[in-house]
C-alpha positions in Angstrom: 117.0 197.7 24.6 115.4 196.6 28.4 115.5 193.1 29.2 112.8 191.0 29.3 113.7 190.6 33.2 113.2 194.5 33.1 109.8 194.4 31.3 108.3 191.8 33.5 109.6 192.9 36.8 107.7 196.7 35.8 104.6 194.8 34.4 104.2 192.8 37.6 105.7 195.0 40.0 102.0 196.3 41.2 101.1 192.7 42.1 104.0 191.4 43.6 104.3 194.6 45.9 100.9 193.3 47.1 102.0 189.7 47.6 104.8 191.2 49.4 102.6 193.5 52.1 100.4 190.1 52.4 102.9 187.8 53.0 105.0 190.2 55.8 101.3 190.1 57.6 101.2 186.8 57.7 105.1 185.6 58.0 105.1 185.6 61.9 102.5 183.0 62.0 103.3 179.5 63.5 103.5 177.1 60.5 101.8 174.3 62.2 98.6 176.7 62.4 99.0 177.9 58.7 99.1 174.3 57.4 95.8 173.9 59.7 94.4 176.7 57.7 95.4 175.4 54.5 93.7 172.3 55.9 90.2 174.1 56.5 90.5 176.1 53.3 90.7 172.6 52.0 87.9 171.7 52.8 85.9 174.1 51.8 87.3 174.4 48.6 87.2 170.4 48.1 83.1 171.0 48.4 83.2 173.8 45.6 85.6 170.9 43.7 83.0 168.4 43.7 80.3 170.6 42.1 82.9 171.4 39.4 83.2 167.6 38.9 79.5 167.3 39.3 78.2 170.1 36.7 81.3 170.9 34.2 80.6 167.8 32.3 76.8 168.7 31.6 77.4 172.2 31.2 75.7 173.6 34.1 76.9 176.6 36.0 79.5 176.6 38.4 77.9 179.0 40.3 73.8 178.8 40.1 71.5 177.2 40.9 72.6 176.8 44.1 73.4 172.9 45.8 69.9 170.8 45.9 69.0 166.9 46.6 69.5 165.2 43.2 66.7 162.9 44.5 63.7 165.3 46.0 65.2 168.2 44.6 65.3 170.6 48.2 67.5 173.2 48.1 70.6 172.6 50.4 70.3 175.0 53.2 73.7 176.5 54.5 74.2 174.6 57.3 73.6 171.4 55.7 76.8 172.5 53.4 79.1 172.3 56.2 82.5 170.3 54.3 82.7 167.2 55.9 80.8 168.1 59.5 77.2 168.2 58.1 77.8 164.9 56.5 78.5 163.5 59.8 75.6 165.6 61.7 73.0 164.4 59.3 74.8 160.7 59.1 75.3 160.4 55.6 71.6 161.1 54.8 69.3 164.1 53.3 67.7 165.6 55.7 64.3 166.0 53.9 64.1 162.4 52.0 66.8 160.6 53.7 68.2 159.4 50.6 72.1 158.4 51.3 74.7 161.2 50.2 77.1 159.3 48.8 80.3 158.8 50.5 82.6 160.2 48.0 81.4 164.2 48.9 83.3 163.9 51.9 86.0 161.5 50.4 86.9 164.0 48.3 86.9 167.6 50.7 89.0 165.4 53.1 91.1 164.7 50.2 91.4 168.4 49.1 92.3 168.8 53.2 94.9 167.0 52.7 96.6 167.8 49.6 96.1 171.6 50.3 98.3 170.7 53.8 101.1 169.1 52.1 101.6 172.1 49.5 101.6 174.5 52.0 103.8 172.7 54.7 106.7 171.8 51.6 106.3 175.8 50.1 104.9 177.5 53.3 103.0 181.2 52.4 105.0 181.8 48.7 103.7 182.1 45.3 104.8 179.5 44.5 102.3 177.5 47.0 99.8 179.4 45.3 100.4 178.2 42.3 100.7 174.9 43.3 97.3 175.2 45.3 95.5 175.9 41.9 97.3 173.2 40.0 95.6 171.0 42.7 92.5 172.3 42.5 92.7 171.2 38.8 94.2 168.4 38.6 91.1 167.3 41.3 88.4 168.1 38.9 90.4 166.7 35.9 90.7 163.6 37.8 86.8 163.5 39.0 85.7 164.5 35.4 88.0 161.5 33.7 87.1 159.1 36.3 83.5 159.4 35.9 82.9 160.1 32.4 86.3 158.9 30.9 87.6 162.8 29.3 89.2 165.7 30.6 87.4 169.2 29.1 89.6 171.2 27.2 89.1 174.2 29.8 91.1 172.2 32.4 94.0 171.8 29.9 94.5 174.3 26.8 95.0 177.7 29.1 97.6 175.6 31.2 99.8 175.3 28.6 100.8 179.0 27.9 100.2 180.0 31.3 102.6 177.4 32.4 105.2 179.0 30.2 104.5 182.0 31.4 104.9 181.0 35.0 109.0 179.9 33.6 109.4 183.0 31.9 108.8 185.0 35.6 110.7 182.6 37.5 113.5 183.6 34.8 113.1 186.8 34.9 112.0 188.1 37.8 112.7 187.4 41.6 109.4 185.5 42.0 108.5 181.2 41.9 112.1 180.9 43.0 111.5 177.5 44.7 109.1 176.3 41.7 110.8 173.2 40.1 110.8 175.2 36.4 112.8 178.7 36.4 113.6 179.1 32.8 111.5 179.1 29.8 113.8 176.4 28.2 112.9 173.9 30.5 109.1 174.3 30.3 109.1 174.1 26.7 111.3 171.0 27.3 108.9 169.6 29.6 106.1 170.5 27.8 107.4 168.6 24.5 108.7 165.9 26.6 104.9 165.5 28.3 103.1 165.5 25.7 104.9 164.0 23.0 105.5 161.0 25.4 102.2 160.7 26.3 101.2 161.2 22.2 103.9 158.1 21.3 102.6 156.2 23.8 99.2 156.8 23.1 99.8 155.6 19.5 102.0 152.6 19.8 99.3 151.7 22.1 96.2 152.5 19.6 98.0 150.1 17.1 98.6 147.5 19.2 95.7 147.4 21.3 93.8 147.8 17.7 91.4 150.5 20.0 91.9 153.8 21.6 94.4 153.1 24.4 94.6 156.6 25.6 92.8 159.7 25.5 93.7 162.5 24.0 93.2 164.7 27.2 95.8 163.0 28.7 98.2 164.4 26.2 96.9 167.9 26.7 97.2 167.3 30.4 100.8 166.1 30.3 101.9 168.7 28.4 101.5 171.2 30.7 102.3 169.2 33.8 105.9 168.6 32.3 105.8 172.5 31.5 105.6 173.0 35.5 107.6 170.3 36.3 110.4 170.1 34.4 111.5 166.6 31.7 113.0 165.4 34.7 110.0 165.5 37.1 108.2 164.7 33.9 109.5 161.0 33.6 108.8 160.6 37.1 105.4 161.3 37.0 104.7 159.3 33.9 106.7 156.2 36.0 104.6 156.9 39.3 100.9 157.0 37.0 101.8 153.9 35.3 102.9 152.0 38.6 100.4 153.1 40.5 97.6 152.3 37.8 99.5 149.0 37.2 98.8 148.1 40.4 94.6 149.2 40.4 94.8 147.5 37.3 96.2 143.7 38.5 94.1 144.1 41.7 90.9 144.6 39.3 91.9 141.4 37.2 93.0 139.9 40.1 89.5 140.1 41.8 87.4 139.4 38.4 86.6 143.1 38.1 88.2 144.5 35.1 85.0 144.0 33.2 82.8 145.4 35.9 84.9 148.8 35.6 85.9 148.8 31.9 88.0 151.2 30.6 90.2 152.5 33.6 91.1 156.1 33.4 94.8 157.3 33.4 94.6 161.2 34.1 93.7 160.6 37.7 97.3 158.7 37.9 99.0 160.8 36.0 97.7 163.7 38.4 98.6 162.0 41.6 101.9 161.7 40.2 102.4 164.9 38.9 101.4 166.1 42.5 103.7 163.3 44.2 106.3 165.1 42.0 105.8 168.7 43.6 106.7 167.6 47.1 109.0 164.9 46.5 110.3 164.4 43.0 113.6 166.2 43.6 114.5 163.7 46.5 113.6 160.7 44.4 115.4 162.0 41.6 118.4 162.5 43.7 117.8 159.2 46.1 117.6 157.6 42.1 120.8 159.0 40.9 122.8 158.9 44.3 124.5 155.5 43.6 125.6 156.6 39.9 127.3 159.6 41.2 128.9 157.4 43.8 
């Protein structure tokens, strides 16, 4: 009987002799100017981000009607859509009713910039970078959606999960995702129940001592994929980086009086940032962690 390396290597071979041809066009490319790319694609994919933030949570298409004012309700003509330079040509302001455009629209294309730069400068032109691009992409709107309205959709979880065990299975089996941080099936299904099943305990020690929700439940969905791609390792590093990090918004809010003014804080947004933190540096940590046991 054919291996399953065997099976997937003839099922994919179409696609990945395409990647192939793509990636020998592009291979004698300067770096520095591909992660400048990446940058610009960034940004325009960090404007297309925000109206996913924006309209998922109502339901609204994706796709139409096209951008408009939320205040006089003008259409938002192409070169007004410009990622981050039309904000700054029109100075923050609508061009028809000079209502403010909230600073957050750039905020967050600059941000996609940026995090779109340091995938591609750790994992260069690979598929792996690719995959890690997407994983951005949603782990940006999860983050938008939760901060502003406290959930994270099912969409932006559920097909994660067996595509994220499909993603081991290839990097297994076939030549491909060799410098992903899973590349067996094993350990996504061991990250996976280590993500989630953290996330669930902690979720419901929480709930009964807290005597209230302490955690949604799309943070377990969203954990158990993340530790699919990332490994039980990577996994308990990016739970430790989310809770730091939010321990520290958290103290700052109390700190200043503010905790009432912002309620409920939400944790996916951490536990993103951490699970990103984790694809460029969570082996070095790991290692920089362990270093003085192995001494």
């Amino acid at each position: 009987m054919a291996s399953p390396s065997l099976w997937l290597e003839c099922l994919f071979k179409p696609i990945f002799r395409g990647k192939a041809i793509f990636f020998m066009v592009f291979e004698s490319i300067p770096s520095e100017l591909v992660v400048i790319c990446a940058g610009l694609f960034g940004l325009v994919f960090g404007s297309f981000l925000h109206v996913c933030v924006v309209r998922i949570p109502h339901e609204i298409s994706i796709v139409f009607p096209s951008s408009a004012c939320p205040v006089c309700h003008q259409a938002i003509a192409w070169y007004d859509n410009i990622p981050l330079l039309s904000y700054l040509l029109l100075r923050g302001k609508c061009r028809h009713c000079q209502t403010g455009i909230p600073f957050r629209y750039p905020l967050f294309e600059a941000l996609t910039a940026l995090l779109f730069m340091g995938i591609v400068q750790a994992y260069g032109l690979s598929s792996t970078a690719f995959l890690y691009l997407f994983l951005t992409c949603v782990w940006l709107v999860a983050s938008g959606i939760d901060w502003d309205y406290q959930y994270i959709p099912d969409r932006l979880s559920l097909p994660l999960i067996p595509l994220s065990l499909i993603i081991a299975a290839l990097a297994q089996w076939t030549p491909y995702f060799q410098d992903a941080l899973v590349r067996s099936l094993s350990d996504g299904v061991i990250g996976l129940l280590v993500g989630g099943g953290l996330i669930w305990a902690i979720r419901i020690i929480g709930t009964w001592y807290f005597q209230q929700e302490a955690m949604g439940f799309g943070d377990v969905k969203l954990m158990a994929y993340v530790g699919a791609f990332l490994g039980w390792q990577n996994t308990l590093l990016c739970i430790f980086l989310a809770s730091f990090m939010g321990s520290i918004v958290g103290v700052s809010l109390k700190w200043r009086n503010q905790i009432e003014k912002y309620g409920h804080i939400p944790f996916g947004p951490y536990l993103a940032f951490g699970a990103y933190l984790c694809l460029l540096y969570g082996k070095d940590l790991i290692q920089w962690y362990l270093a003085p046991f192995h001494a």
